[in-house]
VOGU-3710 file (C-alpha; in Angstrom, 3 decimals, decimal comma):
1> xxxxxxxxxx> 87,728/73,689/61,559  87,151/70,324/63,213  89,630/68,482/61,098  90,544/64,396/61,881  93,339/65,199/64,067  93,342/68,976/64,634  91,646/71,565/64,603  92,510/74,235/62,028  91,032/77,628/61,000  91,059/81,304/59,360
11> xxxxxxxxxx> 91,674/84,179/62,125  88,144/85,759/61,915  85,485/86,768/63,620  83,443/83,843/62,342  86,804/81,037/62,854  89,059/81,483/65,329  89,835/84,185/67,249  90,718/84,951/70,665  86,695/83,681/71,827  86,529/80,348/69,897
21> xxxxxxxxxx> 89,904/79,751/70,949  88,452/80,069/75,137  85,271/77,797/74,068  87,952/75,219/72,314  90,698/75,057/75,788  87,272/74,872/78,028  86,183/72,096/75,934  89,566/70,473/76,023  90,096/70,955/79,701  86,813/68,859/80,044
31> xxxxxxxxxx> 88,346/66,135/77,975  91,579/65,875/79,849  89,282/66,159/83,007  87,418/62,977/81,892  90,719/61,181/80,764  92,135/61,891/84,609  94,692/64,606/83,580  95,196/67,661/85,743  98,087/69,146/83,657  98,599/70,579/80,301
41> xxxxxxxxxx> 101,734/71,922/78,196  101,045/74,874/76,885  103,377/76,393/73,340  102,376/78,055/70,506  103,937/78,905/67,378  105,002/82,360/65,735  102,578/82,988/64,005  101,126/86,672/64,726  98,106/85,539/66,825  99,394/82,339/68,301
51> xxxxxxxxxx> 100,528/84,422/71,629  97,193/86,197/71,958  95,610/82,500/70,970  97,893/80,846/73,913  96,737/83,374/76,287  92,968/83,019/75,826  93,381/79,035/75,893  95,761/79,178/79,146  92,759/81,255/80,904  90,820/78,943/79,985
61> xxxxxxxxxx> 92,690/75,687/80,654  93,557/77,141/84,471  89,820/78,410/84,960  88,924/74,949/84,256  91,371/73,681/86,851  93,743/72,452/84,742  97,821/73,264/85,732  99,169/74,926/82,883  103,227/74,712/82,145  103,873/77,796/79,528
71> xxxxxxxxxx> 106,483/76,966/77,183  106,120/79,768/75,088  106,982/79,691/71,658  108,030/76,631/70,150  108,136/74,153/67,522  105,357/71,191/67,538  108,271/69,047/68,248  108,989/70,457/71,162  105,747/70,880/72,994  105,959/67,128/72,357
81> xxxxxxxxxx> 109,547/66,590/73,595  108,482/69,014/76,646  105,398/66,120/77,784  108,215/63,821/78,230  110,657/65,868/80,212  108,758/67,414/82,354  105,673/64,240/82,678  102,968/66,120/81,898  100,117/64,357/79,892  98,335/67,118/78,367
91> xxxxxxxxxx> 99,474/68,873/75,386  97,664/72,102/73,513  99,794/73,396/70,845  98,601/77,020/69,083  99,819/76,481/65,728  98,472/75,957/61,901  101,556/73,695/60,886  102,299/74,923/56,997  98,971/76,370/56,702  99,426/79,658/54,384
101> xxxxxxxxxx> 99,802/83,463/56,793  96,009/84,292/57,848  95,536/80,751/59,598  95,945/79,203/62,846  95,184/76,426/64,532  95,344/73,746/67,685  97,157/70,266/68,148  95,917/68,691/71,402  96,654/65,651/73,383  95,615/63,023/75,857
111> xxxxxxxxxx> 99,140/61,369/76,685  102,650/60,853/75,668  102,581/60,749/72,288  98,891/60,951/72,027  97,080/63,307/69,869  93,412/63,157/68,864  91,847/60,628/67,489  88,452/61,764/65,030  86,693/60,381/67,660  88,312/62,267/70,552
121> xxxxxxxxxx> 87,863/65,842/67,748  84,325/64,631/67,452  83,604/64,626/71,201  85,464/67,758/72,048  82,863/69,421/69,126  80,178/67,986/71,160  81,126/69,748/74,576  82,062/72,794/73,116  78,643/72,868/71,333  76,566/72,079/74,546
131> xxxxxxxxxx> 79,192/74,190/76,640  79,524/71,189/78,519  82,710/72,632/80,672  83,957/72,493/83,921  85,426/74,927/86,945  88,045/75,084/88,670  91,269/76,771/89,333  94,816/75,871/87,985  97,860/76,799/88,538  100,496/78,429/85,980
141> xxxxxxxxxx> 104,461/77,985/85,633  107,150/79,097/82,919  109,357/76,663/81,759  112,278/77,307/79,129  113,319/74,625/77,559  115,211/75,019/74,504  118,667/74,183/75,473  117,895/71,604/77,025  115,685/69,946/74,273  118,917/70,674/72,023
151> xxxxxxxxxx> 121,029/69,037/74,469  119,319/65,467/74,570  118,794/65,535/70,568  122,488/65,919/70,245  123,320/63,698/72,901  121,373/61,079/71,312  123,286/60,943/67,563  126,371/60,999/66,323  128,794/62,530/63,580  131,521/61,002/62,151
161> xxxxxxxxxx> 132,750/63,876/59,814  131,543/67,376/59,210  129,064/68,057/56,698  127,935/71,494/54,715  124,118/71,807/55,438  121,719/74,037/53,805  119,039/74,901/56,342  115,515/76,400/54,787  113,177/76,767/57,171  110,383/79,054/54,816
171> xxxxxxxxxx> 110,441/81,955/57,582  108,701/79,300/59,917  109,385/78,605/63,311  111,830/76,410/63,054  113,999/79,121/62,035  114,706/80,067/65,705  116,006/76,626/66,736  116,974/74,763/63,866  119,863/76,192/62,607  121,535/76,754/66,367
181> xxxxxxxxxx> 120,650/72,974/66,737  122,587/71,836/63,716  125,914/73,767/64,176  125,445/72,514/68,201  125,680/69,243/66,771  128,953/70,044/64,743  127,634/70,722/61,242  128,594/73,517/58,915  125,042/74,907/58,524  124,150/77,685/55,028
191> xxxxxxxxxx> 120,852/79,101/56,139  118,275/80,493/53,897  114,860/82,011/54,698  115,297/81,124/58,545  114,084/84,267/59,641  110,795/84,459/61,245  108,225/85,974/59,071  104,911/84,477/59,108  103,330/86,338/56,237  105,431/83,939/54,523
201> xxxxxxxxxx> 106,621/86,376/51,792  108,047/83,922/49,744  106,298/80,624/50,036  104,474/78,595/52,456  106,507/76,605/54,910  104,988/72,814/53,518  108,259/70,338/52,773  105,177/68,621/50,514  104,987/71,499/47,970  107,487/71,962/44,910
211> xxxxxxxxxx> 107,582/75,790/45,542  109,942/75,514/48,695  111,778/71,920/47,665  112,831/73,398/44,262  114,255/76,600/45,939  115,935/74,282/48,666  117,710/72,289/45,841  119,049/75,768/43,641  120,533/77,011/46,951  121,956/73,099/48,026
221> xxxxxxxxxx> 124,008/73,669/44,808  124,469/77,314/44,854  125,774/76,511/48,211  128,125/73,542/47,246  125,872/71,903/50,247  126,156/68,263/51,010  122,607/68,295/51,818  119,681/70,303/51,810  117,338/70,576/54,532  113,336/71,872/54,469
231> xxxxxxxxxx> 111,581/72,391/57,546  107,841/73,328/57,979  106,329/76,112/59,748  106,048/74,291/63,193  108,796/71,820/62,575  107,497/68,563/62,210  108,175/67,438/58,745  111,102/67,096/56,660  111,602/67,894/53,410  115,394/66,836/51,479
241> xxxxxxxxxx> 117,635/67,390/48,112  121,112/66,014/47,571  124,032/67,737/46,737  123,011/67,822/42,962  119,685/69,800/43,804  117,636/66,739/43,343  114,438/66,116/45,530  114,715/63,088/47,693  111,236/62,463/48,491  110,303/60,863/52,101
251> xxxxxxxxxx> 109,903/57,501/50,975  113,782/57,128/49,703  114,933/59,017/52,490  113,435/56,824/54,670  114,960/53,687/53,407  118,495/55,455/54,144  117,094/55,901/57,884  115,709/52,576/58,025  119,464/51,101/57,018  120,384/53,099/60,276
261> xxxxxxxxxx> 117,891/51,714/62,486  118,305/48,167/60,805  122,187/48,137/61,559  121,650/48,542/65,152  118,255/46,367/65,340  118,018/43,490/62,992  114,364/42,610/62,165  112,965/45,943/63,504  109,679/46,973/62,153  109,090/50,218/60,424
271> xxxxxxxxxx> 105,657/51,621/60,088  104,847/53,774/56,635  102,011/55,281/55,021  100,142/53,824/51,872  101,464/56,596/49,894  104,918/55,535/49,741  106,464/53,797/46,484  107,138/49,990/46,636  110,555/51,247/47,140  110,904/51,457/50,863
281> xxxxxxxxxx> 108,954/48,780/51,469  111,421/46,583/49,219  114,647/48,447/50,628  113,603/47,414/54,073  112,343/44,088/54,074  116,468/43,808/51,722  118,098/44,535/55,396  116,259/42,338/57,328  113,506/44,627/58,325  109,520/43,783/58,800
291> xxxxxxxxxx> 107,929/47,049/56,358  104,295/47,728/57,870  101,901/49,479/55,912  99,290/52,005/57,463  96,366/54,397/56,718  97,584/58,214/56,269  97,184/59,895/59,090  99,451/61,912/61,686  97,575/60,387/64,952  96,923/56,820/62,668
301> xxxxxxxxxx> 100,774/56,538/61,917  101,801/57,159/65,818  99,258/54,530/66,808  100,588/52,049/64,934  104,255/52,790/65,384  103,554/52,095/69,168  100,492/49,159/68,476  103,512/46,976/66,425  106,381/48,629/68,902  108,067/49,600/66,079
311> xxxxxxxxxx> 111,422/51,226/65,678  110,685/53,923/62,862  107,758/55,659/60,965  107,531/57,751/58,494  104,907/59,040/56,137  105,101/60,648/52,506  104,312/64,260/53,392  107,699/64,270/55,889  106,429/63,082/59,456  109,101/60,974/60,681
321> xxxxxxxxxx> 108,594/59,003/63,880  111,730/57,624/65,934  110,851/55,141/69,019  114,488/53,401/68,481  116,519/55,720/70,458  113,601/58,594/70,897  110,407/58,639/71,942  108,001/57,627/69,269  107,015/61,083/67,930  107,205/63,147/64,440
331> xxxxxxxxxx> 110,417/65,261/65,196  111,980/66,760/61,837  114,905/68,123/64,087  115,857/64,705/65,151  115,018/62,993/61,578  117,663/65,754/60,231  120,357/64,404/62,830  119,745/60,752/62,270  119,814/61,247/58,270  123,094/63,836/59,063
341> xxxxxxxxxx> 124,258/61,005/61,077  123,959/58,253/58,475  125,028/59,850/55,460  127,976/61,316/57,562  129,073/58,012/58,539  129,160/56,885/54,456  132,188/57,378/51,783  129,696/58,418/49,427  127,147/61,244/48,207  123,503/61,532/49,619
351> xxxxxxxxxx> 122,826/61,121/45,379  125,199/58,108/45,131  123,417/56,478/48,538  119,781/57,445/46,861  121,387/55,358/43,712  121,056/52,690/45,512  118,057/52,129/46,546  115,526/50,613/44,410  113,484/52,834/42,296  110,516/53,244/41,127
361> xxxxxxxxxx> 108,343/55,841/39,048  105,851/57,991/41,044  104,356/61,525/41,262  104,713/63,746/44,498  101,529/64,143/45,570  98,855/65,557/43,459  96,702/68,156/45,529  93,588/69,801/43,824  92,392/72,991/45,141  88,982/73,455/46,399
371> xxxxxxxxxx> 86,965/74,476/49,678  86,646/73,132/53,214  82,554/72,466/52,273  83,020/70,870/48,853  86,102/68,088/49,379  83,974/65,827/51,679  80,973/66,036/49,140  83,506/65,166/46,512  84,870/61,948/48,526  81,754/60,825/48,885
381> xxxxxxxxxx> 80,588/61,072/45,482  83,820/59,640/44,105  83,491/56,372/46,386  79,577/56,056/45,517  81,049/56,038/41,925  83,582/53,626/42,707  81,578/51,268/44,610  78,512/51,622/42,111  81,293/50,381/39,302  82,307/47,682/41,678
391> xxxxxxxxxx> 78,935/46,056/41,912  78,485/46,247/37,833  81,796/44,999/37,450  81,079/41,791/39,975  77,639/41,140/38,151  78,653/41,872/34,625  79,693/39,067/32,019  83,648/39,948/33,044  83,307/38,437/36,366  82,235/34,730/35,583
401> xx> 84,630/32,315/35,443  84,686/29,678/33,160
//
């Protein structure tokens, strides 16, 4: 459950439930205790146990003296947006992300922007194990703030001509804000599967997978969309097609938002994940950018998008970070807007614009099914292989130079 940057598990009796979620939020209230934060936003997804989940961990947080601001359900996004608006350090979000119905799951922070580190998961594991928690007692509030989190992404693009959007949000959350969002901001929004339904009857919510892309793209064109749109289940990746139904993966996406950013910031740095193709790397440094590469990693990406103070982010499985004009974290709501914004401000198709930018042949990515226990055991064995053909390779015959 103790994952690098989250913490993610099965609703059981063995996993989480309404119990492990209490021992987690004690253990996290300690951590924000030791970090010198009294104050915690509090949202959850909808997911069928996240509101039970959010009420064990707000008991918790406020019996361990922490204040608690409620925001109810939400996407990730917005529990993020919410730190900012209201200054409040703490973050614990209830919520799997695009993890399949029958999971759940906690994002947690220390700071604007700041989720856990391993090292911060690996110490909350330790106090939760030794019950190492503190008492106290902390006050609650309600705060509603989804207008107003619609209001300053709106305020903060622009459109120069309407476009026909197709809007699939996989019966995630984002289906309650997303499409309301878009036609806010002026767009002619189709919407498909943006109901609520977390058993997720007809595929998972994950912008990464084929399943929901492909789907996305049939509609785009059964629509006679200018764009398609994928959201995942708590809203913080982006998925795309064009108006032909094709998938735009995130790495040529992101050289179309780059151009954006670029335009209005010569020389700006933009951050991106060692999965990408050599094509947005290429594309960017072509307008006058400075293309950073990083380790994959939600929590690695957002450190180094604020370590270089750069302007975008972005890695392959749809995590798009904005600092120019934003506040430096994954948003798929505001990604959509900037890349609405771009392409509306073009004479040409989001297939003509993907046309020209460099290209490159690559696989999505490749992901091999197996359990929780038996992927690290596989990692390890794969890099003792690696490293044990290394060392034959640097003392075998191949390696002299003559």
């Amino acid at each position: 459950m103790f994952r690098e940057y989250d913490i993610r598990g099965r609703e059981s009796d063995t996993e989480l439930n309404e119990t492990s979620i209490w021992h987690i939020a004690k253990g996290f209230a300690r951590l924000l205790n030791d970090a010198g934060i009294d104050s915690v936003i509090l949202g959850n997804d909808a997911r069928g146990t996240s509101e039970a989940f959010s009420r064990s961990a707000l008991q918790a947080l406020r019996e361990s003296g922490i204040h608690v601001v409620n925001i109810g359900t939400v996407t990730t996004p917005m529990s993020y947006w919410a730190q900012y608006h209201l200054n409040v350090a703490g973050l614990c979000m209830i919520t799997a992300s695009h993890n399949p119905t029958g999971w759940n799951g906690l994002k947690l922070g220390t700071g604007l922007s700041k989720t856990l580190l391993p090292e911060d998961i690996e110490r909350l594991y330790k106090i939760i194990s030794s019950e190492e928690y503190i008492d106290g007692d902390g006050e609650v509030r309600a705060e509603d703030i989804g207008a107003q989190y619609a209001q300053d992404l709106i305020s903060r693009t622009n459109s120069a001509r309407p476009l026909k959007v197709l809007v699939n949000t996989g019966n995630g959350t984002a289906g309650l804000f997303v499409p309301t969002l878009l036609r806010s901001a002026g767009y002619q929004v189709i919407e498909h599967y943006t109901d609520v339904d977390t058993s997720y009857p007809h595929y998972t919510a994950n912008p990464d997978g084929t399943a929901m892309m492909e789907d996305t793209g049939a509609q785009t064109v059964a629509n006679h969309c200018d764009i398609g749109l994928a959201f995942d289940g708590d809203g913080d990746r982006l998925g795309v097609v064009d108006e032909k139904g094709s998938i735009i993966w995130p790495d040529r996406y992101m050289a179309l938002l780059s151009r954006l950013v670029l335009a209005k910031t010569p020389g700006a740095k933009i951050v991106f994940d060692v999965k990408v193709s050599e094509a947005l790397p290429e594309d960017i440094a072509a307008h006058g950018g400075v293309p950073i590469m990083c380790k994959t990693g939600h929590s690695y990406i957002k450190s180094k998008l604020q370590e270089e103070r750069a302007a975008l982010a972005g890695e392959m499985s749809g995590h798009i970070f904005f600092a120019d004009g934003y506040y430096g974290f994954d948003d798929a709501s505001f990604a959509a807007l900037k890349l609405l914004e771009y392409l509306s401000g073009q004479s040409m198709s989001l297939s003509q614009l993907i046309a020209d930018t460099p290209t490159y042949i690559s696989t999505p990515t490749i992901q091999v099914q197996t359990t929780d226990e038996a992927k690290y055991e596989i990692v390890r064995d794969i890099v003792a292989q690696f490293k044990s053909e290394g060392r034959r390779r640097r003392l075998g015959p191949s390696s002299c130079v003559v």
